[in-house]
Structures are given as structure tokens and as C-alpha cells.
C-alpha positions in Angstrom: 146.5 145.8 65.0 146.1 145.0 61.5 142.8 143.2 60.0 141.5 142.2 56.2 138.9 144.2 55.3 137.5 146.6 51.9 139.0 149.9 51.2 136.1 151.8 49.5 139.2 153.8 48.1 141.4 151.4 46.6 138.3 149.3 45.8 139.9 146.1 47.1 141.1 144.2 50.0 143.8 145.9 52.1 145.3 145.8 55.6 143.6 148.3 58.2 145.1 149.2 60.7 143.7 150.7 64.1 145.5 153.6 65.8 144.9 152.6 69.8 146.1 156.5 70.4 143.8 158.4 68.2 140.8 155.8 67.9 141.2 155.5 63.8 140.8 153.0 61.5 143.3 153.4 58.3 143.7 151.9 55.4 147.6 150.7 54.7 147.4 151.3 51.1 146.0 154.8 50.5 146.5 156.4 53.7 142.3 156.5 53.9 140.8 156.5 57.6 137.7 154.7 57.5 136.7 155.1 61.0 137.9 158.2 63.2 137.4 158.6 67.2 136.3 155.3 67.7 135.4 153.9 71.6 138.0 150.9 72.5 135.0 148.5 74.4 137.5 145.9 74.5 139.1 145.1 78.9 141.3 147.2 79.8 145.1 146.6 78.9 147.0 149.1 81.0 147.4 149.5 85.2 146.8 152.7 86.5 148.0 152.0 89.7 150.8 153.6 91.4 152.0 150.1 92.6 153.7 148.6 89.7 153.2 144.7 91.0 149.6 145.3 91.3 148.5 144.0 87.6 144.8 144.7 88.0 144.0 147.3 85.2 140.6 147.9 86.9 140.7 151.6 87.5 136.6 152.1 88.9 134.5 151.3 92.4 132.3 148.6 93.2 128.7 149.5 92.1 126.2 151.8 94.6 124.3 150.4 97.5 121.3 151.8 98.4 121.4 149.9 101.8 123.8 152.2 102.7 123.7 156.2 104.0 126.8 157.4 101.3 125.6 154.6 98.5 128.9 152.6 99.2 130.9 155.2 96.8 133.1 157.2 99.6 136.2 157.9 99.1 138.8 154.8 100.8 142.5 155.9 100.9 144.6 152.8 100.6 147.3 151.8 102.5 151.5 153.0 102.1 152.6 150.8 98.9 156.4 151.6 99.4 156.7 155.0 97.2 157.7 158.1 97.5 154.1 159.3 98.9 154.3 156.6 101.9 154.2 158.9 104.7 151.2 160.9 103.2 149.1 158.0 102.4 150.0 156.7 105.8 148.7 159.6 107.6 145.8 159.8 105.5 144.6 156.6 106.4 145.1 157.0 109.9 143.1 159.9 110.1 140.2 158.2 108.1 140.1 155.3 110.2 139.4 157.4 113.1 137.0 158.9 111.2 133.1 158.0 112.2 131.7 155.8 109.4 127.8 154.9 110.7 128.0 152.3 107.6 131.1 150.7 109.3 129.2 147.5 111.1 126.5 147.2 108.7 129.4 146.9 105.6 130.9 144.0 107.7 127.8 142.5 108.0 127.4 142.6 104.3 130.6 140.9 103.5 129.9 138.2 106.3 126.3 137.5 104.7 128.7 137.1 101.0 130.7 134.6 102.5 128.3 132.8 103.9 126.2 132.5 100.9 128.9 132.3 99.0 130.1 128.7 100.4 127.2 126.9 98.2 127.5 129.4 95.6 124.4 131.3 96.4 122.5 133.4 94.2 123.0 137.5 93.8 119.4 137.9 94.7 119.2 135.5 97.8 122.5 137.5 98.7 120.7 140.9 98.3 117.2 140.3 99.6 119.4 138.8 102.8 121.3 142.3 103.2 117.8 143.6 102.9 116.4 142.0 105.6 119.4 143.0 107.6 119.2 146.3 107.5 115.5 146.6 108.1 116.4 145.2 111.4 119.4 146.5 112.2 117.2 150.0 111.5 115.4 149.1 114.9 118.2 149.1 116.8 116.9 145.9 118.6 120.4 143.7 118.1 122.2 144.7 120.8 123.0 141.3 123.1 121.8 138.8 120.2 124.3 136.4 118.6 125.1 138.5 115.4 126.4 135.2 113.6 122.6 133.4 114.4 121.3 137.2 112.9 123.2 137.0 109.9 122.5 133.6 109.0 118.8 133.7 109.8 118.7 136.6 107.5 120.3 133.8 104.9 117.7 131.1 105.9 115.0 133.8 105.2 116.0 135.1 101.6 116.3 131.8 100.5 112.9 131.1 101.6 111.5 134.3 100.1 113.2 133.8 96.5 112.0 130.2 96.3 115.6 128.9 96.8 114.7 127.6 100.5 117.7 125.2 102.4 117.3 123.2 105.6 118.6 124.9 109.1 121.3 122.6 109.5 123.0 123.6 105.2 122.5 127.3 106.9 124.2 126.2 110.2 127.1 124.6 107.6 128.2 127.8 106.4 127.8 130.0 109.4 130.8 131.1 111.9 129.5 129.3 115.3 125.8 129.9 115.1 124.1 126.5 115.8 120.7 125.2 114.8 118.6 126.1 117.8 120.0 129.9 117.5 119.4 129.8 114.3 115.8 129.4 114.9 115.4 131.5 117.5 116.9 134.6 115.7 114.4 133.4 112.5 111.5 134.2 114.3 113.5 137.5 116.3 113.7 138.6 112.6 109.9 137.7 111.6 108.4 139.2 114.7 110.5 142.4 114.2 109.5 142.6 110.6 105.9 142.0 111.2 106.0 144.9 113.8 107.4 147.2 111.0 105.0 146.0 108.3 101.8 146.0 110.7 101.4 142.2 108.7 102.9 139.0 108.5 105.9 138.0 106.4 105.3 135.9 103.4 108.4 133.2 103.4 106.9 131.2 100.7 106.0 127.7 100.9 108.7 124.7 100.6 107.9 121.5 98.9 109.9 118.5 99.2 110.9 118.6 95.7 113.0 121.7 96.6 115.9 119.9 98.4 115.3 116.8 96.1 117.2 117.4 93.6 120.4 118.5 96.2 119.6 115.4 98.4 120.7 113.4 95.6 123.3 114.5 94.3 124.8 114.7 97.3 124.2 111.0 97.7 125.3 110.1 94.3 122.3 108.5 93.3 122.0 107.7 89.2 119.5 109.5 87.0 117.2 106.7 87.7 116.7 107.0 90.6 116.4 110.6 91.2 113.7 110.5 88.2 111.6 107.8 90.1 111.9 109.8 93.2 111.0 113.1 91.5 108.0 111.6 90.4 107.2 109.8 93.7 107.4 113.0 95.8 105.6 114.8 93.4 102.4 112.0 93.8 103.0 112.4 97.2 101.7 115.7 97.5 98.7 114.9 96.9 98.6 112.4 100.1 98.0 113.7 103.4 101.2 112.9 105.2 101.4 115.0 108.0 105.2 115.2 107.6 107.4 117.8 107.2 108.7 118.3 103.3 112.1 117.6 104.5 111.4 114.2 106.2 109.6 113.1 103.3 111.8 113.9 100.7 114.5 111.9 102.7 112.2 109.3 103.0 111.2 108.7 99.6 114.8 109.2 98.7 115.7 106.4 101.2 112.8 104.2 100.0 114.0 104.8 96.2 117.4 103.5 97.1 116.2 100.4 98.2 114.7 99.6 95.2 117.9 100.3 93.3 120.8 98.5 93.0 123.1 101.3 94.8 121.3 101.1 98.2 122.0 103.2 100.7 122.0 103.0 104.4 120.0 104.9 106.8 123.2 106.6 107.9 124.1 107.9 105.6 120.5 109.1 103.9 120.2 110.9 107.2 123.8 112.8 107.1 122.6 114.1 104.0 119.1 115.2 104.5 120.0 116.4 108.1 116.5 114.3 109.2 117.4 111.9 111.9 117.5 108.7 111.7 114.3 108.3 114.5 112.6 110.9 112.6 113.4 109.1 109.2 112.1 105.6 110.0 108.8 107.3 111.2 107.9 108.9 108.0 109.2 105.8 106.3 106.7 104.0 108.8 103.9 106.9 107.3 104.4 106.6 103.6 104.5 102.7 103.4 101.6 102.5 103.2 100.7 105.2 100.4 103.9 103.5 98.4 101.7 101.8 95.7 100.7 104.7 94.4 103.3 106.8 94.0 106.4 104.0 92.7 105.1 102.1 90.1 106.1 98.1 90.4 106.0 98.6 94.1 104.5 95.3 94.6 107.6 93.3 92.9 109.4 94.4 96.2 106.9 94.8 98.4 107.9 91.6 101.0 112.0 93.0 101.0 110.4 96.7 102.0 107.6 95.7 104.4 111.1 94.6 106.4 112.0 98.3 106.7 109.5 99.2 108.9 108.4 95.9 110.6 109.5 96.3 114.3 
């Protein structure tokens, strides 16, 4: 690879030249080598593996796990690839498989919790404090007979809450393998009780606002930057009201009472797919916020008559 650059030898611009093989840098003119045993921290650009149609030039592990008894970094022997050392490879999988691995179930339930989280592109940390949770549980040997898909995403529902990135039962439900809402809840607080026994205290899950799943709600409704400003602001004045609601329920129904004022309405179907809140449970808090709506949308009262209709009888 040749680059522009000063020779302090030939006191001018020449061609350098780097020497992949021996790590130099050397000047094309006067044979000078500027730089010797230099480190290459450019990607990889070779393939070390025996299989020549596997491009990857990765040649190390995935990073240690302290969840697990070995740190994750045993050695795996991969499967026959079709050369000459088939046979051997062959065997020596066979023979690890039988092995006893006590990490086994808890590295499926790892990869599971990934997946899962990974379907609304979760963070690392939710992902980790999950696995966490997990294995404190799994520790007490108290799963056998639960639904391990409710387990797992229970563990999800919780690490959200815990790193202030909390989602509704039902977005958990969404991504998990046949685990439905009510199991979902019922392993939640398997999980909590088991964890408060361990502790000798109770679990902080952190507390949710409506203006957590605002933001999603939203989006997922297509609403214009409008309207999710005006109903930023009117869930965040409606914290200071004393509507005995959950934070769900009324951020679906300040979203659904934002959309009326807009031009985009939307109907209550479809506010209620989004938020998960059913359509019952959304016309009651509508029915509990009317009447606090002056004071948190401003120019309530220019529409005041079209949204008393909402929750008339």
C-alpha cells in the first residue's frame, strides 16, 4: 500500500510504502524505513478457517459470561466440514455432546431471552440485567413445572422495568413463544417473591409514568409532531392530577383525546390496538380526565361541545 507522506531522508515528498509481512513503513526513494514492527489495527483480511466457503475472517470467541460456571469460554468442537479430518471432528463432537454441560439449559435460556428482546431491538443492558434475573432464580431450583416461556419473558418485562425502559404485558406477550398475558403475570410475581426471599427485601422495579410508552404509542399510530408535542405536554400536566388511573390508560387516553383535536383523528379501535388498553377501559379514563382537560390542552374550550360527545352516554 503506497501513501504521500515526508521522507526525513530525502527531505521531500515520496511514496511509502507498508510491508503487511514485516510491519514497516519504507520510503520508495531512499530505501529509509520510517516505522518498523508496526501493529496492523485495521479488520481482519484473511480466513483462518479450515472451510474455504466460510468467509468470516473472525478467528476469536464470544466475550466471558460471568452468569455462567466455565465463563462461556469452553472449548466447542464444530461440526465435519467435508475435509480430510471429517471422521475425527465427527467423533469429537459426538463425544462432547454426551458430555455433561450444567451450563447447557441456562445457555438456551440466554439465547431465547436475545431473541426475544431482540424483536423490538432491545437494549444490551435490559438484555443482561434479564439473564441476571434468570439465573438468580434458576439458582433456587424452584422452576421445575412452570411455563419456562412465561419465566423468560417475565424476566424481560422485569429488566425493562428496572432500567427505566418499562413496556406493557401485552409488547412482552408480542415477542414471546406462547406465553400469554395472564402467565406472564403470574410468573412476574413467581420471580418477585422468589427474589425477595433471596434478598430478605423487596425488589425495586422502578416507577412507570405514562410518558414512558408515549412516545411509542405514537409512533405507532402515526400521529404528526403536533400532536405528540401537545400530548407530551398534556400527560406531563396530568401528573400532577389525581387520576386514579393506571399510566397506561391515561396515556392512551390523552393520546385518543389529542387525536380528536387534530385533523388525523383516530378511532377508538384502533387507539386501543396500539396501547393494548381496551376499549371499556379506554372510554372510562376518557370519562376521568374530561374533566381535568382544561388544564392540561390549551384551547380546550374551542372544542369543548364536539368532545363533551365522547363521553356523553
Amino acid at each position: 500500500m503506497a501513501d504521500s507522506d515526508c521522507c526525513p531522508e530525502c527531505n521531500r515528498p515520496t511514496e511509502l510504502v507498508f510491508d503487511h509481512s514485516a510491519g514497516d513503513t519504507v520510503c520508495t526513494e531512499c530505501g529509509l524505513v520510517l516505522e518498523a514492527h508496526s501493529i496492523d489495527e485495521r479488520s481482519e483480511w484473511r480466513t483462518f478457517s479450515d472451510d474455504y466457503s466460510d468467509n468470516d475472517p473472525v478467528r476469536v470467541g464470544g466475550p466471558a459470561n460471568p452468569l455462567l460456571a466455565d465463563g462461556g469460554l469452553s472449548t466447542v468442537i464444530s461440526k465435519p466440514n467435508g475435509t480430510s479430518g471429517e471422521f475425527l471432528n465427527g467423533s469429537l463432537e459426538r463425544w462432547q455432546g454426551r458430555g455433561s454441560n450444567p451450563d447447557r439449559a441456562l445457555i438456551q435460556a440466554f439465547k431465547t431471552i436475545a431473541v426475544m428482546a431482540d424483536r423490538w431491538a432491545s437494549l444490551r443492558r435490559v438484555k443482561d440485567r434479564a439473564n441476571e434475573i434468570y439465573k438468580k432464580v434458576e439458582d433456587q431450583n424452584h422452576l421445575r413445572g412452570r411455563n419456562h416461556d412465561a419465566i423468560l419473558a417475565a424476566c424481560i418485562y422485569i429488566a425493562c422495568r428496572q432500567e427505566d425502559k418499562p413496556r406493557t404485558v401485552k409488547e412482552i406477550c408480542s415477542v414471546s413463544n406462547r406465553a400469554t398475558k395472564k402467565e406472564i403475570g403470574r410468573a412476574k410475581d413467581f420471580i418477585v417473591k422468589q427474589l425477595e426471599l433471596e434478598m430478605g427485601q423487596s425488589v425495586e422495579m422502578g416507577t412507570i409514568h405514562a410518558g414512558d410508552f408515549l412516545k411509542r404509542f405514537c409512533s405507532n399510530l402515526g400521529m404528526s409532531n403536533q400532536a405528540v408535542k401537545a400530548a407530551q405536554e398534556a400527560v406531563l400536566k396530568s401528573e400532577e392530577l389525581d387520576i386514579r388511573r393506571s399510566p397506561i390508560s391515561v396515556a392512551a387516553a390523552v393520546i385518543f383525546m389529542i387525536t380528536q383535536l387534530s385533523d388525523d383523528k383516530k378511532p377508538l379501535k384502533d387507539v386501543s390496538l396500539v396501547t393494548g388498553v381496551t376499549e371499556g377501559t379506554l372510554k372510562y379514563s376518557y370519562k376521568d380526565i374530561y374533566p381535568h382537560a382544561s388544564r392540561i390542552i390549551p384551547g380546550w374550550y374551542a372544542r369543548e361541545d364536539e368532545l363533551r360527545s365522547l363521553v356523553m352516554p
